[in-house]
N, CA, C and O of each residue as an XYZ file, in Angstrom:
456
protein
N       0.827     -1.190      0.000
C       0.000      0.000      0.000
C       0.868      1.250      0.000
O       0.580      2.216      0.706
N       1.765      1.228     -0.671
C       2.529      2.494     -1.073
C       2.382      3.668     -1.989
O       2.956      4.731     -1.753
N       1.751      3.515     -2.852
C       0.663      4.545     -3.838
C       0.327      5.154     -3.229
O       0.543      4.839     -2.059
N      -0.412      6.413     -3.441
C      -0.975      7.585     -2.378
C      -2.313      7.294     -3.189
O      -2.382      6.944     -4.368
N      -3.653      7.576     -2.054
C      -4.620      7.491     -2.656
C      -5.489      8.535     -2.727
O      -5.267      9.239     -1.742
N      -6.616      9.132     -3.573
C      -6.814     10.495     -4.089
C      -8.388     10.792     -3.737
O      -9.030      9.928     -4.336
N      -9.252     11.630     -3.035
C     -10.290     11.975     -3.161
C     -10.688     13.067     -2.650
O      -9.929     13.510     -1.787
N     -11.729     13.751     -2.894
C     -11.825     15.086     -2.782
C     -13.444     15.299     -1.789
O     -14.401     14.541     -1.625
N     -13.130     16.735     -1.273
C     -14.062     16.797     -0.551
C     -14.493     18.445     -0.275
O     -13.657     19.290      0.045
N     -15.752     18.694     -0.435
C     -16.630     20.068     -0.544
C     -16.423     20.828      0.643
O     -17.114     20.262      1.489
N     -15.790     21.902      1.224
C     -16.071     22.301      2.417
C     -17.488     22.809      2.573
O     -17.495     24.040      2.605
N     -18.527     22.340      2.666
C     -19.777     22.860      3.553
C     -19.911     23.669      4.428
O     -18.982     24.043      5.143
N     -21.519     24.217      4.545
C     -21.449     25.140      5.408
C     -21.469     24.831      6.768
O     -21.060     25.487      7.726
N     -22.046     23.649      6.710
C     -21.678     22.890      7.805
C     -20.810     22.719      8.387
O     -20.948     22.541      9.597
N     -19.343     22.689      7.714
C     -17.979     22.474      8.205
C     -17.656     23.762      8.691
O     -16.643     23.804      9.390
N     -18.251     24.808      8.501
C     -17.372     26.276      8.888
C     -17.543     26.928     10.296
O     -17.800     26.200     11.255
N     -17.427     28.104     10.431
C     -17.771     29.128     11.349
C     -18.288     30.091     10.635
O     -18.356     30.208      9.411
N     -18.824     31.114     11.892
C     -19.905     32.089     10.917
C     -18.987     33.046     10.107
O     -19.558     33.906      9.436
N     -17.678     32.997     10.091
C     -17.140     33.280      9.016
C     -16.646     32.838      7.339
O     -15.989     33.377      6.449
N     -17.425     31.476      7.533
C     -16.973     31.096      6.545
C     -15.366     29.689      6.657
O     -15.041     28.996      5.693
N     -14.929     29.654      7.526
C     -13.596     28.962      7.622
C     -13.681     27.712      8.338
O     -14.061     27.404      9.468
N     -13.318     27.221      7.567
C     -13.595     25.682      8.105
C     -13.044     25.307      9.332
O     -11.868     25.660      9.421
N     -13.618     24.522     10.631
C     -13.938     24.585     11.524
C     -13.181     23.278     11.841
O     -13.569     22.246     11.293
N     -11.762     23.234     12.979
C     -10.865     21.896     12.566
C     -11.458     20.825     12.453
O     -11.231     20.197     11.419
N     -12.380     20.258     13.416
C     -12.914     19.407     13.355
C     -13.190     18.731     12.151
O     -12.771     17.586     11.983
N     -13.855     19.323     11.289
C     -14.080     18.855     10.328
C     -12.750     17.951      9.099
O     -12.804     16.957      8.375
N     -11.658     19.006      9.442
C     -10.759     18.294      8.714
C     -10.073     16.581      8.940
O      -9.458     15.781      8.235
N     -10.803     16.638     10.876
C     -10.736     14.954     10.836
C     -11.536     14.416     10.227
O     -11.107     13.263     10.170
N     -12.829     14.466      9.486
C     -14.029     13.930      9.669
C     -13.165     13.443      8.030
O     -12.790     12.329      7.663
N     -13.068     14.927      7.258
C     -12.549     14.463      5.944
C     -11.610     13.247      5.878
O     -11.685     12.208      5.221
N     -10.329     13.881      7.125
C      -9.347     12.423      6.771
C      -9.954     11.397      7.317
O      -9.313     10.357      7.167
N     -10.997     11.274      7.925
C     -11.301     10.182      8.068
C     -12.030      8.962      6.968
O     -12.032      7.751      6.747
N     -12.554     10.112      6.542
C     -13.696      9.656      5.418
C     -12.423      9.077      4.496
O     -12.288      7.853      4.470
N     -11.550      9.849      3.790
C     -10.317      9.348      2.964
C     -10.155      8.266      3.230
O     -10.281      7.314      2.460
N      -9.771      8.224      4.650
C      -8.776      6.812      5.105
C      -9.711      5.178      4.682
O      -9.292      4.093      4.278
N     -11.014      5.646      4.988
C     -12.278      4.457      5.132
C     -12.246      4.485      3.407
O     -12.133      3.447      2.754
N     -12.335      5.498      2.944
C     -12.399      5.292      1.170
C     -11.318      4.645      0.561
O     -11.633      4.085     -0.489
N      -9.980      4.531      0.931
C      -9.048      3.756      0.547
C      -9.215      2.453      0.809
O      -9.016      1.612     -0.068
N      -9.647      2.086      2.204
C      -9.411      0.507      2.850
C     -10.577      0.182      1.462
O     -10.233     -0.451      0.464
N     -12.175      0.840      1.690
C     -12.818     -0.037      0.651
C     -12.588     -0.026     -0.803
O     -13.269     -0.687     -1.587
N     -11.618      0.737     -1.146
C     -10.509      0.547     -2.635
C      -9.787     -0.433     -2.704
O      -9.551     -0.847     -3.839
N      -9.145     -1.198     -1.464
C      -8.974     -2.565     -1.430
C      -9.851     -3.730     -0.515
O      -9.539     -4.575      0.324
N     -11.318     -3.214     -1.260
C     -12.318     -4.254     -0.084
C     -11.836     -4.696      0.678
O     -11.699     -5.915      0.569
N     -11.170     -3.902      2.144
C     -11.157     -3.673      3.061
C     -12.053     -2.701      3.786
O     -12.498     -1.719      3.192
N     -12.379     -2.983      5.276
C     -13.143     -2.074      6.150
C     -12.663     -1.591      7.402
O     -11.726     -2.304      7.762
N     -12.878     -0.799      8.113
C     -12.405     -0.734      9.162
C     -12.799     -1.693     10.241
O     -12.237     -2.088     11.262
N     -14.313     -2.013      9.499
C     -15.189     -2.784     11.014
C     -15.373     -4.326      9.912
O     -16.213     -4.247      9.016
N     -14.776     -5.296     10.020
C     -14.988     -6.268      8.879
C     -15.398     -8.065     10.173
O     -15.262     -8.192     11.390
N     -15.799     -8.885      9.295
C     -16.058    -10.015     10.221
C     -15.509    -10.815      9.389
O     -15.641    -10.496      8.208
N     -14.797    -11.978      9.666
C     -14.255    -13.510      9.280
C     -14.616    -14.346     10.204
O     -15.423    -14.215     11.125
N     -13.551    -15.749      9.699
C     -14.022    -16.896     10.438
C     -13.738    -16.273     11.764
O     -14.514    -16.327     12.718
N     -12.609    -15.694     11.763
C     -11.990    -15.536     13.301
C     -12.584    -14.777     14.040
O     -12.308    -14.898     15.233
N     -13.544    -13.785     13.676
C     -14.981    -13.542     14.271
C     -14.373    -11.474     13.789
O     -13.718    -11.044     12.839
N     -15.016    -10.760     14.993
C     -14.988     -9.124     14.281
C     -13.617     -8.622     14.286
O     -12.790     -8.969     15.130
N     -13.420     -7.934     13.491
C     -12.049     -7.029     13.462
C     -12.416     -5.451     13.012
O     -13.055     -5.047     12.041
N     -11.756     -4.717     14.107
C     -12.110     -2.827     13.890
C     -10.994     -2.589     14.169
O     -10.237     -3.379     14.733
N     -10.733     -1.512     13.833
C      -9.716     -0.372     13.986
C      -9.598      0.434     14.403
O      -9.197      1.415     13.776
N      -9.954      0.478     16.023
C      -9.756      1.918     16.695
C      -8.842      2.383     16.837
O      -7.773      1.850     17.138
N      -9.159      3.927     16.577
C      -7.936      5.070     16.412
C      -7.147      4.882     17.900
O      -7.777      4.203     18.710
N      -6.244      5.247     18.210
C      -4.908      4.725     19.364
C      -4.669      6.076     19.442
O      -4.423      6.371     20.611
N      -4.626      7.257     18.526
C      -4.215      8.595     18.384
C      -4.632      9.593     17.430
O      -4.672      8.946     16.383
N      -4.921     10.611     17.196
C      -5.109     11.453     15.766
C      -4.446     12.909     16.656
O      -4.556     13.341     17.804
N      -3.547     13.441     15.095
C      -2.846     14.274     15.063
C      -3.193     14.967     14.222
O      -3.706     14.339     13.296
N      -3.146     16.427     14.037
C      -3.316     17.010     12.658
C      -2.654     18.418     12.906
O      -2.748     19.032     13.969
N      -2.073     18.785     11.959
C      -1.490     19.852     11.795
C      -1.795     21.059     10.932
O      -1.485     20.896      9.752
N      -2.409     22.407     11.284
C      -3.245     23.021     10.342
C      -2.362     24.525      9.614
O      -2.052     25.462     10.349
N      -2.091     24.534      8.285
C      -1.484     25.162      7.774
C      -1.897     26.256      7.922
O      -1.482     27.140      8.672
N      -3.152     26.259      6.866
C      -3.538     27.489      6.327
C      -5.240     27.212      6.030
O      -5.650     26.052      6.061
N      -6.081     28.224      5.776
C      -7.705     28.112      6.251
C      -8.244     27.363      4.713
O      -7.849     27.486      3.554
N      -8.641     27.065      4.949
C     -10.066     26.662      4.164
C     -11.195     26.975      4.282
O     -11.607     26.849      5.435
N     -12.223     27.508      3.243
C     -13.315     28.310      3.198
C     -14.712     27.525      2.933
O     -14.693     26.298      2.836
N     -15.476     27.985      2.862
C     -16.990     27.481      2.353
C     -17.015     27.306      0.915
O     -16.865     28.237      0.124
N     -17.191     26.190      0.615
C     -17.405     25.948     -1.432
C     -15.867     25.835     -1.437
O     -15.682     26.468     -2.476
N     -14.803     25.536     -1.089
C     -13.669     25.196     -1.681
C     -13.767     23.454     -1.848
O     -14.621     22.685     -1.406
N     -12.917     23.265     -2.414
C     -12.465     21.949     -3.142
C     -11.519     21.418     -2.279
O     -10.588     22.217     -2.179
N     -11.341     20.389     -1.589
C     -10.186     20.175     -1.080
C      -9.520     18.840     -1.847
O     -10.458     18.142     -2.234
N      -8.480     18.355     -2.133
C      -7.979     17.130     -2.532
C      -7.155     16.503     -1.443
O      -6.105     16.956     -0.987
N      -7.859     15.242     -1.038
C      -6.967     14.632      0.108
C      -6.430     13.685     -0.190
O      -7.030     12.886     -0.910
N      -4.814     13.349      0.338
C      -4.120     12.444     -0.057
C      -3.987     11.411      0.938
O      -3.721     11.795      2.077
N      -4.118     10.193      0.735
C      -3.301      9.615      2.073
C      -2.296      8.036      1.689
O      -2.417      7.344      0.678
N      -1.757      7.910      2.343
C      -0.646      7.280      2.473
C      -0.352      6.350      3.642
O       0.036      6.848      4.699
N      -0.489      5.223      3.544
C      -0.136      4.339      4.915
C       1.110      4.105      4.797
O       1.651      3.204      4.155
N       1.902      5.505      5.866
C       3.003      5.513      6.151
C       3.633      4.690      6.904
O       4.856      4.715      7.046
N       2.659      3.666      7.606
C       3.622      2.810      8.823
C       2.435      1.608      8.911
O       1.255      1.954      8.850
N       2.875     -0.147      9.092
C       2.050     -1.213      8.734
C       3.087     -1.674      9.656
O       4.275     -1.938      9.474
N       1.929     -1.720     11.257
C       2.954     -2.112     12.462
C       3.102     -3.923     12.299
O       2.353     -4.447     11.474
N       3.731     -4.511     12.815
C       3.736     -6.035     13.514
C       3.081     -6.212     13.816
O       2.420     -7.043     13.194
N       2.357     -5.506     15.428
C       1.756     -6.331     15.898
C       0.318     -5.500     15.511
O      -0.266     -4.986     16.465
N      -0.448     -5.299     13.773
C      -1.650     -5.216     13.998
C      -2.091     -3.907     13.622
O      -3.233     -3.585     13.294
N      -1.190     -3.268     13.693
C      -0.851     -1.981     13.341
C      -1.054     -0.886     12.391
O      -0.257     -1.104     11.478
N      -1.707      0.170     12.142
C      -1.854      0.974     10.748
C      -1.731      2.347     11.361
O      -2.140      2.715     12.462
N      -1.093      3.031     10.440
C      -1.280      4.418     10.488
C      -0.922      5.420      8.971
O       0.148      5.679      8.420
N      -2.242      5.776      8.669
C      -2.125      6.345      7.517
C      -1.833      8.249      7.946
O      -2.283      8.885      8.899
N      -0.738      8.807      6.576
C      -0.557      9.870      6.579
C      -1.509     10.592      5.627
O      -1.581     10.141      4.483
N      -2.316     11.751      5.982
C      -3.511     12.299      4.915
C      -2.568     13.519      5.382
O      -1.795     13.666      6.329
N      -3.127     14.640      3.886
C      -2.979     15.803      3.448
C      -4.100     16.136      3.019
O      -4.829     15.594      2.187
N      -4.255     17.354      3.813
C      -5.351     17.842      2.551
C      -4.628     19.108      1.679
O      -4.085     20.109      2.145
N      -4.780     18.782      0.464
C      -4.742     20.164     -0.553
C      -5.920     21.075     -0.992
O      -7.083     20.787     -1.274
N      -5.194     22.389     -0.960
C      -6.316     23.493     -1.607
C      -5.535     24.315     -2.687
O      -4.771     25.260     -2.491
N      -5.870     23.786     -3.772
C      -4.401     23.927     -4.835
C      -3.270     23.579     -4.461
O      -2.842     22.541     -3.957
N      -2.601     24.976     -4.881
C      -0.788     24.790     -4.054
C      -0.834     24.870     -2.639
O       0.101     24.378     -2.008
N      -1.739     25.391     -2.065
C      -1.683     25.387     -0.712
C      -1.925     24.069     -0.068
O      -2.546     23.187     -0.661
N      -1.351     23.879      1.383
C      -1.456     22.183      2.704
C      -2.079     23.323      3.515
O      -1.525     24.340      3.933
N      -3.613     22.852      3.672
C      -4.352     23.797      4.767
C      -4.000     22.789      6.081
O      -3.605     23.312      7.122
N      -4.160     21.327      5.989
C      -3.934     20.396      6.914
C      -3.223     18.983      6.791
O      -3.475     18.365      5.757
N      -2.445     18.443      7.626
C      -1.699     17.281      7.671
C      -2.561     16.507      9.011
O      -2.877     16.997     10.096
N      -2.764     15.297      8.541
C      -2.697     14.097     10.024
C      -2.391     13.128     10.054
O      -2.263     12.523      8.989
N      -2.169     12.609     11.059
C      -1.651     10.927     11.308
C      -3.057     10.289     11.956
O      -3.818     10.952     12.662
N      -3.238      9.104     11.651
C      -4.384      8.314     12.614
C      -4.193      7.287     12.821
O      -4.880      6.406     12.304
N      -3.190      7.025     13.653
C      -2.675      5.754     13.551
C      -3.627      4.948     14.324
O      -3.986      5.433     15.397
N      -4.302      3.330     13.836
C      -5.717      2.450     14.734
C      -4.601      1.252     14.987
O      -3.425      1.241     14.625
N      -5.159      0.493     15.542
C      -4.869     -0.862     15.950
C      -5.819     -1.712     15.998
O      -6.966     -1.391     16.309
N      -5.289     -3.482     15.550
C      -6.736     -4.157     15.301
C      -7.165     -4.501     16.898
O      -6.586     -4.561     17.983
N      -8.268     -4.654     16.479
C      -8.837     -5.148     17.991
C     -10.524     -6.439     17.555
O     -11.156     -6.961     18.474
């Protein structure tokens, strides 16, 4: 899983403040949404069942780092990258979001199976 994987997302008005600027929170919700859109790009899930009975992926940590703002009606393009595929069970994907040339936000979310 070394490819970076690509999808985009509307800032809403929902996502903002009454100014218009997107509201951090939201930028987890996006990388989150990314991260779940990749696993089912390789019919994978976060919450999946086998013989060996349920397997999820709760987050262990989320980090994000916020550049620069994002507005209402912008476009964002998010990237992510599973930078680290622990031993014991382990994932943590790196997302970006882009707004053109601009990185409004970076995060890590690293889960563990359980």
């Amino acid at each position: 899983m070394t490819q970076l994987f690509h999808t985009t997302r509307r800032v809403e008005f929902c996502h903002t403040d009454a100014a218009g600027i997107i509201h951090f929170g939201a930028f987890f919700e996006f990388m989150e949404q990314a991260e779940h859109e990749l696993l089912r790009s390789r019919d994978l899930s976060v919450f999946m069942n086998d013989d060996a009975g349920i397997i999820s992926w709760p987050r262990v940590a989320a980090r994000c780092e916020f550049r620069s703002a994002a507005r209402f009606e912008d476009m964002l393009d998010i990237e992510v990258n599973i930078s680290r595929l622990g031993r014991r069970a382990s994932l943590t994907p790196s997302i970006s979001a882009w707004k053109g040339p601009t990185w409004p936000a970076a995060s890590s979310l690293p889960s563990a199976a359980a």
